[in-house]
C-alpha positions in Angstrom: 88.2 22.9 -54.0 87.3 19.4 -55.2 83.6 19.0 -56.7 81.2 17.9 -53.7 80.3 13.8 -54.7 76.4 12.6 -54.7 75.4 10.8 -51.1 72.9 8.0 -52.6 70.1 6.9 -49.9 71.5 4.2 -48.0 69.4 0.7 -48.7 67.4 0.7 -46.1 65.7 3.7 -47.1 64.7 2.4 -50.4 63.1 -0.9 -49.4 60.5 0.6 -47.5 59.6 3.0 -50.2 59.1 -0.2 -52.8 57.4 -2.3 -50.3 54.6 1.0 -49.8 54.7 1.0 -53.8 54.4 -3.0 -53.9 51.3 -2.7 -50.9 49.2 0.5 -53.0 49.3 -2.2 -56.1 48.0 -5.3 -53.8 45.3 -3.1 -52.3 44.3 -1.9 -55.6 44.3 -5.3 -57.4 42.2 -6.6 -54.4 39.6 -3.5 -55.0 39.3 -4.0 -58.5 39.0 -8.1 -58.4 36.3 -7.5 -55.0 34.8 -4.5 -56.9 34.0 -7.6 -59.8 33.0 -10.1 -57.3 30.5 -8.2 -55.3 29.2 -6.9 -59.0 28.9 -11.3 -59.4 27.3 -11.7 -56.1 24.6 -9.0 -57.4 24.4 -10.1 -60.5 23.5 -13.6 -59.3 20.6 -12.5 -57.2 17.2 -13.1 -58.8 15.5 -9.9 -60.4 11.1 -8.9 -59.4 9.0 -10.8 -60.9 7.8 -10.0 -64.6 6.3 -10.8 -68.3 7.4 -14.4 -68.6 8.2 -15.2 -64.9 7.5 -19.7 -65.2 6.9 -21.0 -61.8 7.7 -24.1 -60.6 4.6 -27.2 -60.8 5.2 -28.0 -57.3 6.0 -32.4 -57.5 4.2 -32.3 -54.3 0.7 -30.6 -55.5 -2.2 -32.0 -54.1 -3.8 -32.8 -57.7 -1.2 -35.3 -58.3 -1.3 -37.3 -55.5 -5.5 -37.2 -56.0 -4.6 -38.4 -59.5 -3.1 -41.4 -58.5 -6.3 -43.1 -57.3 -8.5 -41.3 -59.7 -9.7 -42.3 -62.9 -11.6 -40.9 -66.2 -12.1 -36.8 -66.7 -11.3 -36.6 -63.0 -7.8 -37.9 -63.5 -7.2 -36.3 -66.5 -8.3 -33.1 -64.9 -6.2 -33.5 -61.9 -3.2 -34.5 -64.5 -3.6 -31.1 -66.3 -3.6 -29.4 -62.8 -0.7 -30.9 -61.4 1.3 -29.8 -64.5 0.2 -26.3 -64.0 2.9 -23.3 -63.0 0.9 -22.9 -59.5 2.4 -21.2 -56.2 2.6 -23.9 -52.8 1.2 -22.9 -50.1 3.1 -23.6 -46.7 1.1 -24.7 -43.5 2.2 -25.4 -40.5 -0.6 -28.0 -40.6 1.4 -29.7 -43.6 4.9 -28.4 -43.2 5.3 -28.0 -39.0 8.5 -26.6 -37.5 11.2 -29.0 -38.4 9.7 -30.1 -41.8 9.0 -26.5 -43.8 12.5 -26.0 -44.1 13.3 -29.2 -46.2 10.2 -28.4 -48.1 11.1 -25.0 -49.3 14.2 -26.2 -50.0 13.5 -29.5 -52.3 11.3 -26.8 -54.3 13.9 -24.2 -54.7 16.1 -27.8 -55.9 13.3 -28.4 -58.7 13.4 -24.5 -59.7 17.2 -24.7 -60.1 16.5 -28.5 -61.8 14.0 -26.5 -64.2 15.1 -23.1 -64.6 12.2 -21.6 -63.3 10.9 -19.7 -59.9 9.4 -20.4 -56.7 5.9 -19.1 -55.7 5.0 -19.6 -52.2 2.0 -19.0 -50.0 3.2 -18.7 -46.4 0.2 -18.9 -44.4 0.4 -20.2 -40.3 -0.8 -17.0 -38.7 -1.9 -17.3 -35.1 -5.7 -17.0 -35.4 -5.8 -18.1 -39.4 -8.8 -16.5 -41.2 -10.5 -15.6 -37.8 -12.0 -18.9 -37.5 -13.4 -19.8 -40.3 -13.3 -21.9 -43.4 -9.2 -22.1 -43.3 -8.7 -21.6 -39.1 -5.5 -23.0 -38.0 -2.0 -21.4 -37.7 0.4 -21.3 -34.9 0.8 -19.9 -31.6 2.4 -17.2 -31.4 5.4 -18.3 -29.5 6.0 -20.8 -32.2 4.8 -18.7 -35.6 8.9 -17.0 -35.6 10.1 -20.1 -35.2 8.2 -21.6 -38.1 9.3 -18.7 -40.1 12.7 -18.5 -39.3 13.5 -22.1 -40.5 11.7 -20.9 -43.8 13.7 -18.0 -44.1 16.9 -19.9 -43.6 16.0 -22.0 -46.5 15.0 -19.1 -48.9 18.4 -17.5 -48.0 20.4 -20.5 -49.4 19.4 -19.0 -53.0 20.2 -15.8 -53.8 20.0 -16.4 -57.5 16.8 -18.1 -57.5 13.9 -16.0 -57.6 11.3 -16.9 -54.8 7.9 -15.0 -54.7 6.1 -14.6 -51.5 2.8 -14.1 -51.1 2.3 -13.5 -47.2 -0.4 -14.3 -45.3 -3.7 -13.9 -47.6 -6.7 -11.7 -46.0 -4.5 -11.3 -42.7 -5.3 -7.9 -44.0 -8.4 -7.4 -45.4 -10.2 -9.7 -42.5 -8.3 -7.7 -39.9 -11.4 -5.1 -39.4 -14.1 -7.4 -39.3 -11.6 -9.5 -36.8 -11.0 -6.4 -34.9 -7.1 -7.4 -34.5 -5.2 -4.9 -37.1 -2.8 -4.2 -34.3 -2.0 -7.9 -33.7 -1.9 -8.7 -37.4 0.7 -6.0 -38.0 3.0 -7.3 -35.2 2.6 -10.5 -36.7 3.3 -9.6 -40.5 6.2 -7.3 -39.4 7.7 -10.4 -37.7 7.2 -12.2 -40.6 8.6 -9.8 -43.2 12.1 -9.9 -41.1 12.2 -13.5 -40.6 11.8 -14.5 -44.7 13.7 -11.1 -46.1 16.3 -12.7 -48.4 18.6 -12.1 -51.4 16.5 -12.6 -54.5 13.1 -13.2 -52.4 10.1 -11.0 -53.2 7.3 -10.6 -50.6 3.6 -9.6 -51.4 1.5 -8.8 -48.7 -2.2 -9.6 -48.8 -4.1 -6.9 -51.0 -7.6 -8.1 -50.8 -9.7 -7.9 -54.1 -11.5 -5.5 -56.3 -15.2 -7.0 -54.9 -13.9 -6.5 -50.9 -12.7 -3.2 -49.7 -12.5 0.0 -51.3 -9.1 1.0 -52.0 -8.8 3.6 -49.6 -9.9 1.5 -47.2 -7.7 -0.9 -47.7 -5.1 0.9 -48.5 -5.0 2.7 -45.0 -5.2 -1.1 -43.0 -1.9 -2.2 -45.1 -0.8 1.4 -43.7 -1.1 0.5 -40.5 0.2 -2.7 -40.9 3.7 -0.6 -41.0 5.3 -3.0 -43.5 4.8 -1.9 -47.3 7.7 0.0 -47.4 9.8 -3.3 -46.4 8.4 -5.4 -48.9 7.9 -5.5 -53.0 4.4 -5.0 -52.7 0.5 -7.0 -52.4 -1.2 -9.7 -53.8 -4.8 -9.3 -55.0 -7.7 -11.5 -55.9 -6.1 -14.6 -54.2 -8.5 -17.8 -53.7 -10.8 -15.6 -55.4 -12.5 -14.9 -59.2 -12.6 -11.5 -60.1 -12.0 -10.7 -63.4 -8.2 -9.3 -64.6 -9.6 -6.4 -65.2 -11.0 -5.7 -62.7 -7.8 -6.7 -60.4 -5.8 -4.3 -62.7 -7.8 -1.4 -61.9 -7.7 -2.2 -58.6 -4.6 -2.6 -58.1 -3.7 0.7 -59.7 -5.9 2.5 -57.7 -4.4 1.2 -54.3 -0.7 1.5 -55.9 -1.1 5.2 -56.2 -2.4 5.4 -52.0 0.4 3.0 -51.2 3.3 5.4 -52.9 4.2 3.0 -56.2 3.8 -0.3 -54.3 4.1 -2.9 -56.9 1.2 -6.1 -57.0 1.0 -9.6 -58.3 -2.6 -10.8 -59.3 -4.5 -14.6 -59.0 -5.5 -15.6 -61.9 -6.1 -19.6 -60.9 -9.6 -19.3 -61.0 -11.3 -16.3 -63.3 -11.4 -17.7 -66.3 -15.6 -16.8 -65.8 -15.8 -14.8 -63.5 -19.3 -15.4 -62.7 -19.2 -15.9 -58.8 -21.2 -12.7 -58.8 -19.4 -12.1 -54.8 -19.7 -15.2 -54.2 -16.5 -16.7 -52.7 -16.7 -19.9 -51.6 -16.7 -22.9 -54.0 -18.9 -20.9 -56.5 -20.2 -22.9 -59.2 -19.3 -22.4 -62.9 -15.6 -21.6 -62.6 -13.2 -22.0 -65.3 -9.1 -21.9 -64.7 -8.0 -18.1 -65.7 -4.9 -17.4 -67.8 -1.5 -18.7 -67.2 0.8 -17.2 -64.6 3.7 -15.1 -66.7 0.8 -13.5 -69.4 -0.1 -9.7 -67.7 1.8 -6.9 -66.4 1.3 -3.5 -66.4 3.4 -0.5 -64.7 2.0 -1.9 -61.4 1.2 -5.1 -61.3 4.3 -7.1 -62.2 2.8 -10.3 -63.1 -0.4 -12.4 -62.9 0.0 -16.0 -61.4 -1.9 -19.1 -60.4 -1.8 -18.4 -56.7 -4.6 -20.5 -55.1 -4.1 -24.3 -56.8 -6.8 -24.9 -58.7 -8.8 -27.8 -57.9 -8.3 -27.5 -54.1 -11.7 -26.6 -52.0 -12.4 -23.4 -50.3 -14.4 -25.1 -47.5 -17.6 -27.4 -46.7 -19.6 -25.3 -49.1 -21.6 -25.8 -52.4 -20.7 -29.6 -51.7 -17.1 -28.9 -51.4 -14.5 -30.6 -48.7 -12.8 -28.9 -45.5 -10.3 -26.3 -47.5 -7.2 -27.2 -48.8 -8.4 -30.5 -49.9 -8.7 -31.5 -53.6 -12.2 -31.4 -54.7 -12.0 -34.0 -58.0 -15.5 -32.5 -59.6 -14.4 -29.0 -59.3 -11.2 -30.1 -61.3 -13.6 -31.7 -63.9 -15.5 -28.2 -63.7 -12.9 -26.1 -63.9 -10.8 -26.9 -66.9 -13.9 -28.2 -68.7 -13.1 -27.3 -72.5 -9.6 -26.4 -71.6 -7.4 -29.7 -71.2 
């Protein structure tokens, strides 16, 4: 009986088989290469802030337009100001819907230009500082809006970092204002609007000479947002002394589970003001933003611009406005 010949597959059954082996390749090639570029799109995103952080001098700082028609110590004061690392602060009274979008986004252009961050004060809460020195803000039909368009501009820049500090004494001002309820609808609102890639949000903390820490610590509770964002701001607008803010902070770090902080160092070079908040006299310009950290707080910076009034007290302008003499005063034997 003749020897049985080999049947080889016909064709068609082997082209399938190459094409599976051909498609397994392609799929893993496209892992490994996506694999790489989502490990670039991370990479690019801009890290907390920390020991060295430089912010941007904000080219639209009120001290140098002031020093434009100013002449003497006053203008050399204002100079030295408007060189400063200092955060901007957004207002809907300076930066309405339509207009605070362009603005975030020329100074994310001059971080890029300068290789530096963006600090920004987002403040146009409905019923501003309940009234007083700084009332304003939007209503709150238009507040999301306002945000929205600045959160659209913070996302264009993943690898820039942006710090955010959110709404100063929205907190702290919420008991004596009876509205914590309303505050933490508003800052939850806010917190989802201008979330972004490589942005990094610090709710208002109050300050070391304000609440007690456990006090405090339980109205940011209730706000419902700390575990959304990076952490608080303390001691903005204010002039307790780093120390003092450091403590703090660690104290109302360890009630808040590990929240992280970010202190204002604009104005406690003295720290004198004995409580006294507004305009106090015999001020100095603290330490440069970039200079402290500890395991909580991740940075001081100049939050508040110096130079720029409180209110219509101790002699001072409405707030917000550059106040030449408390430049002079301020960086007297500095510049």
């Amino acid at each position: 009986m003749a020897p049985r010949k080999l049947r080889m597959p016909p064709a068609r059954v082997l082209v399938p088989v190459a094409i599976i082996v051909v498609l397994v390749l392609v799929l893993v090639l496209i892992g490994v290469i996506g694999g790489a570029v989502t490990r670039g799109i991370h990479a690019l995103t801009a890290q907390p802030p920390h020991l060295g952080t430089t912010v941007i001098a904000p080219s639209q700082a009120k001290a140098a337009a002031a020093a434009r028609d100013l002449a003497g110590d006053e203008k050399d004061a204002a100079d030295y100001l408007a060189a400063q690392p200092t955060a901007y602060w957004l207002t809907p009274e300076q930066d309405p819907i339509g207009t605070a979008g362009g603005t975030v986004l020329d100074l994310i252009s001059q971080a890029r230009d300068q290789g530096r961050s963006v600090a920004l004060v987002v403040y146009g809460l409905p019923g501003r500082d309940c009234g007083n020195h700084s009332a304003g803000g939007l209503s709150e039909q238009d507040y999301p809006v306002w945000l929205r368009e600045i959160g659209a501009a913070l996302d264009t820049a993943p690898e820039v970092q942006k710090i955010v500090v959110l709404e100063p004494d929205s907190i702290a001002l919420a008991e004596e204002c009876g509205n914590i309820a309303e505050r933490a609808r508003q800052l939850s609102t806010a917190v989802d609007e201008i979330t972004s890639a490589g942005t990094w949000i610090y709710i208002d903390g109050g300050h070391s000479n304000w609440l007690p820490p456990q006090e405090m610590a339980d109205l940011i509770r209730q706000t419902g947002v700390i575990d959304r964002v990076r952490g608080f701001a303390t001691n903005v607008s204010n002039y307790q002394a780093s120390a003092d803010e450091f403590a703090y902070a660690g104290s109302l770090s360890a009630l808040l589970g590990g929240a992280h902080a970010i202190v204002d160092t604009s104005r406690n070079g003295e720290a004198t003001s004995d409580g006294e908040w507004c305009n106090p006299p015999g001020q100095r310009v603290g330490e440069p933003g970039g200079t402290f950290h500890d395991g909580v707080v991740d940075t001081n910076l100049w939050i508040k611009p110096a130079g720029e009034s409180d209110g219509e007290c101790n002699g001072g302008p409405a707030a917000g406005v550059y106040w030449p003499q408390a430049g002079v005063e301020l960086t007297d034997g500095v510049r």
